[in-house]
C-alpha positions as MATLAB code, in Angstrom:
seq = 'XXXXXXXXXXXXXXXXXXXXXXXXXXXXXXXXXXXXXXXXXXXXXXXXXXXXXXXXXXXXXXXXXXXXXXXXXXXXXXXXXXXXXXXXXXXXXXXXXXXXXXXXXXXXXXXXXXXXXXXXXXXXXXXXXXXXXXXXXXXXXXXXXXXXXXXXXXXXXXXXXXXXXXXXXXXXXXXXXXXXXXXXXXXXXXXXXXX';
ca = [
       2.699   -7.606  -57.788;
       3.408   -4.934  -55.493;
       5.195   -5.390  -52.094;
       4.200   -4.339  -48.812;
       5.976   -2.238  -46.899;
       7.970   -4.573  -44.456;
       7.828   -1.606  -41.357;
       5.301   -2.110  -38.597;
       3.337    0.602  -36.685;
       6.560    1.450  -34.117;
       8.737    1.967  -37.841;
      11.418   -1.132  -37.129;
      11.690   -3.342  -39.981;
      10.240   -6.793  -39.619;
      11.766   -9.730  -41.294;
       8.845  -11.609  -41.868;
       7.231   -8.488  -43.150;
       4.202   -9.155  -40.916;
       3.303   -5.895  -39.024;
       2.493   -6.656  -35.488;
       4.337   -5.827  -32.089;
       7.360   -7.332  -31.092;
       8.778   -9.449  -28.194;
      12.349   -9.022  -28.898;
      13.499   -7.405  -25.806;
      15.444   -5.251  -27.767;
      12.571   -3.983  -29.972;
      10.270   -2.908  -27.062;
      10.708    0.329  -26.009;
      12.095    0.180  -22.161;
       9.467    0.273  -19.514;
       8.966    3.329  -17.251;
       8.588    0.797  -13.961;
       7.360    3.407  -11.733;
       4.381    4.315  -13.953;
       3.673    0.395  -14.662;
       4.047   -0.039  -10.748;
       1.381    3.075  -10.051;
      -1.325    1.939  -12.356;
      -0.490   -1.522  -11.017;
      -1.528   -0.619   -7.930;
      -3.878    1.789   -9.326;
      -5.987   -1.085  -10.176;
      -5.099   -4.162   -7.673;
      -3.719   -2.445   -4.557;
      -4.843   -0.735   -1.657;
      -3.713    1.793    0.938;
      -5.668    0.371    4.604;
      -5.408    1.781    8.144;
      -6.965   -0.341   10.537;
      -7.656   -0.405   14.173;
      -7.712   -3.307   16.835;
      -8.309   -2.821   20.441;
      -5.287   -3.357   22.424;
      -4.679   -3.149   26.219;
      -1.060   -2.612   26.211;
      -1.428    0.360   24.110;
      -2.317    3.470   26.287;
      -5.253    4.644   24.490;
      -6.884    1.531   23.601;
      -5.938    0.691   20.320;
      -3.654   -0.188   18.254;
      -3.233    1.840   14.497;
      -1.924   -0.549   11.948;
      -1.000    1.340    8.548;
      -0.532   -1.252    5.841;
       0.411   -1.154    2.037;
      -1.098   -4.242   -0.160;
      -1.194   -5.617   -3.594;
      -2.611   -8.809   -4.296;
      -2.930  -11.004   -7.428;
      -3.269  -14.537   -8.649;
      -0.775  -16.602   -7.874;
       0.022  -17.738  -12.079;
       0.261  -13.992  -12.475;
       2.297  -12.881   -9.010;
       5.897  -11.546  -10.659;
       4.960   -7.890  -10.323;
       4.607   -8.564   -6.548;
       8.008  -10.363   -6.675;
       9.462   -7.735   -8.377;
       8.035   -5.181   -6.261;
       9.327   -7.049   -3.109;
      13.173   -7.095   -4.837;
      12.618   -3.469   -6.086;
      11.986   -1.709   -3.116;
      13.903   -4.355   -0.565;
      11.101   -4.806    1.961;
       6.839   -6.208    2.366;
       6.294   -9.553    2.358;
       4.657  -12.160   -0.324;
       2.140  -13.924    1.062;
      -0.929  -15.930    0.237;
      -4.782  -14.321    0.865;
      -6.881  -17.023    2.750;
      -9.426  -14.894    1.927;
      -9.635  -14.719   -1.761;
      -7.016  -17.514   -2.515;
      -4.671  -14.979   -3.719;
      -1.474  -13.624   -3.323;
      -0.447  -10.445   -1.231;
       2.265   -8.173   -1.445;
       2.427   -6.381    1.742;
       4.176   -3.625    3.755;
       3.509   -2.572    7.383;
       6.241   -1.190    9.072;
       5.984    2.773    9.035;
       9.750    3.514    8.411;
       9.164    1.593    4.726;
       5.942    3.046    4.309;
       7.389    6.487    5.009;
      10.399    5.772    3.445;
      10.094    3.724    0.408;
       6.458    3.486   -0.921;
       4.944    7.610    0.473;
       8.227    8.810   -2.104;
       7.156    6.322   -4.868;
       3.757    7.150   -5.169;
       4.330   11.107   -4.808;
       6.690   10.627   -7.515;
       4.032    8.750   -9.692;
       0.696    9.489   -8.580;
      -2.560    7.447   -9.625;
      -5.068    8.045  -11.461;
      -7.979    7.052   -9.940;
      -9.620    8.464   -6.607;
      -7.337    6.099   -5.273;
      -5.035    8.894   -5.388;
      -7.027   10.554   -2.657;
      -7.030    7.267   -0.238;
      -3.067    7.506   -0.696;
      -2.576   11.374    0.333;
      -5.149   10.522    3.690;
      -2.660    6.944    3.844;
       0.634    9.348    3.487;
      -0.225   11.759    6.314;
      -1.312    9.316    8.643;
       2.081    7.000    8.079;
       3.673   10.515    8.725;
       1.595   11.364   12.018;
       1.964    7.478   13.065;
       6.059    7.936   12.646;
       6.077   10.644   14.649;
       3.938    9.101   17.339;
       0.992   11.367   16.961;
      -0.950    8.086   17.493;
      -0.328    8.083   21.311;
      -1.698   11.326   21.911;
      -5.771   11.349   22.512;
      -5.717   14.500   19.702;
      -3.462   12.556   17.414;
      -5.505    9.006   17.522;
      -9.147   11.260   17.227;
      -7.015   12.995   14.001;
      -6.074    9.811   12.972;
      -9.099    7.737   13.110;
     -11.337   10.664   11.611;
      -9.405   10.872    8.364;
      -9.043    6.843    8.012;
     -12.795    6.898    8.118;
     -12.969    8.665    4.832;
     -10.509    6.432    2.974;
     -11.765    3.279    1.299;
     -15.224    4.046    1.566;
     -16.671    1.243   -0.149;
     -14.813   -0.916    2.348;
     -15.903   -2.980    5.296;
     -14.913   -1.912    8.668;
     -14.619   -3.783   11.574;
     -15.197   -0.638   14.193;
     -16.940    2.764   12.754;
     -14.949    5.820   13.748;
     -17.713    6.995   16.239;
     -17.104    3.482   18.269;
     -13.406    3.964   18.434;
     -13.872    7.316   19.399;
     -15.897    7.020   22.210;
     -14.168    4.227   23.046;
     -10.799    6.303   23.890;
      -9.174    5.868   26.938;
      -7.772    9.034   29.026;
      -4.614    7.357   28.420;
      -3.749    7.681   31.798;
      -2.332    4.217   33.654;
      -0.048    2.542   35.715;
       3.055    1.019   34.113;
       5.165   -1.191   35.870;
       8.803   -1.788   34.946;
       9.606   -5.095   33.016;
       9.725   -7.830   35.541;
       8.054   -5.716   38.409;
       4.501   -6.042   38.639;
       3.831   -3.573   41.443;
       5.998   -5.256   44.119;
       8.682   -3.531   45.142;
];
């Protein structure tokens, strides 16, 4: 009787002499976390910029960047680990589609933490393209481009080409026309006018 080679594919010997991949932490080649993290997203994620009317902002509207990840909640460590990983977002559950969301919207992380990490280890996908249109507006919203008339019309024309099998609330051409001068009265805190 001849015996079988006791090696599996990746060469380490098996004790059992049964060739099949294995769980020993120490057998698994180490992970490269930012490319898992990428195609993570890749697949489950998405990079949104939405806009809600607003009358204390002095165009009209308000331009909410947001980073998201959602998954089911028996499968929701990567957006744990995420959340530990890069020290900011939120975990939170979807009403929508009864999962759970990862989430970042403040600009400084966006700009900061998650722009870096994806330029680092781009996608694959065309979602690739949604994140470079996401990256310069987070950039343009940091530096405040988004109170200038030119800045929110730059703004809202190249959020209209991101997602595009997504459903908007406003089309581009009613926020546009929609644009206030910007020009109005502000009163100091506490002062409504009277003097």
């Amino acid at each position: 009787m001849r015996h079988r080679d006791p090696r599996n594919d990746s060469g380490v010997r098996s004790l059992d002499e049964v060739s099949r991949p294995h769980k020993t932490p120490a057998l698994i080649p180490r992970l490269d976390l930012g490319s898992y993290i990428s195609g993570f997203v890749d697949g489950e994620g998405c990079f949104c910029v939405s806009f809600h009317p607003s009358r204390r902002h002095r165009l009209g509207w308000e331009v909410r960047p947001s980073f998201s990840v959602s998954q089911n909640q028996e499968r929701a460590e990567p957006l744990r680990i995420l959340m530990e990983l890069w020290n900011c977002g939120s975990v939170r559950p979807d009403r929508s589609d009864k999962t759970l969301k990862f989430e970042i919207r403040n600009v400084k992380e966006l700009v900061g933490i998650v722009l870096p990490h994806f330029r680092a280890y781009p996608m694959l996908s065309s979602k690739q393209s949604d994140f470079d249109r996401f990256a310069r507006i987070c950039e343009w919203v940091l530096a405040g481009r988004h109170h200038e008339l030119e800045g929110i019309r730059q703004i809202v024309e190249v959020a209209m080409e991101m997602n595009p099998s997504g459903r908007r609330k406003y089309s581009g051409s009613e926020i546009l026309a929609s644009l206030r001068s910007g020009e109005r009265i502000v009163y100091a805190t506490g002062n409504r006018g009277t003097t």
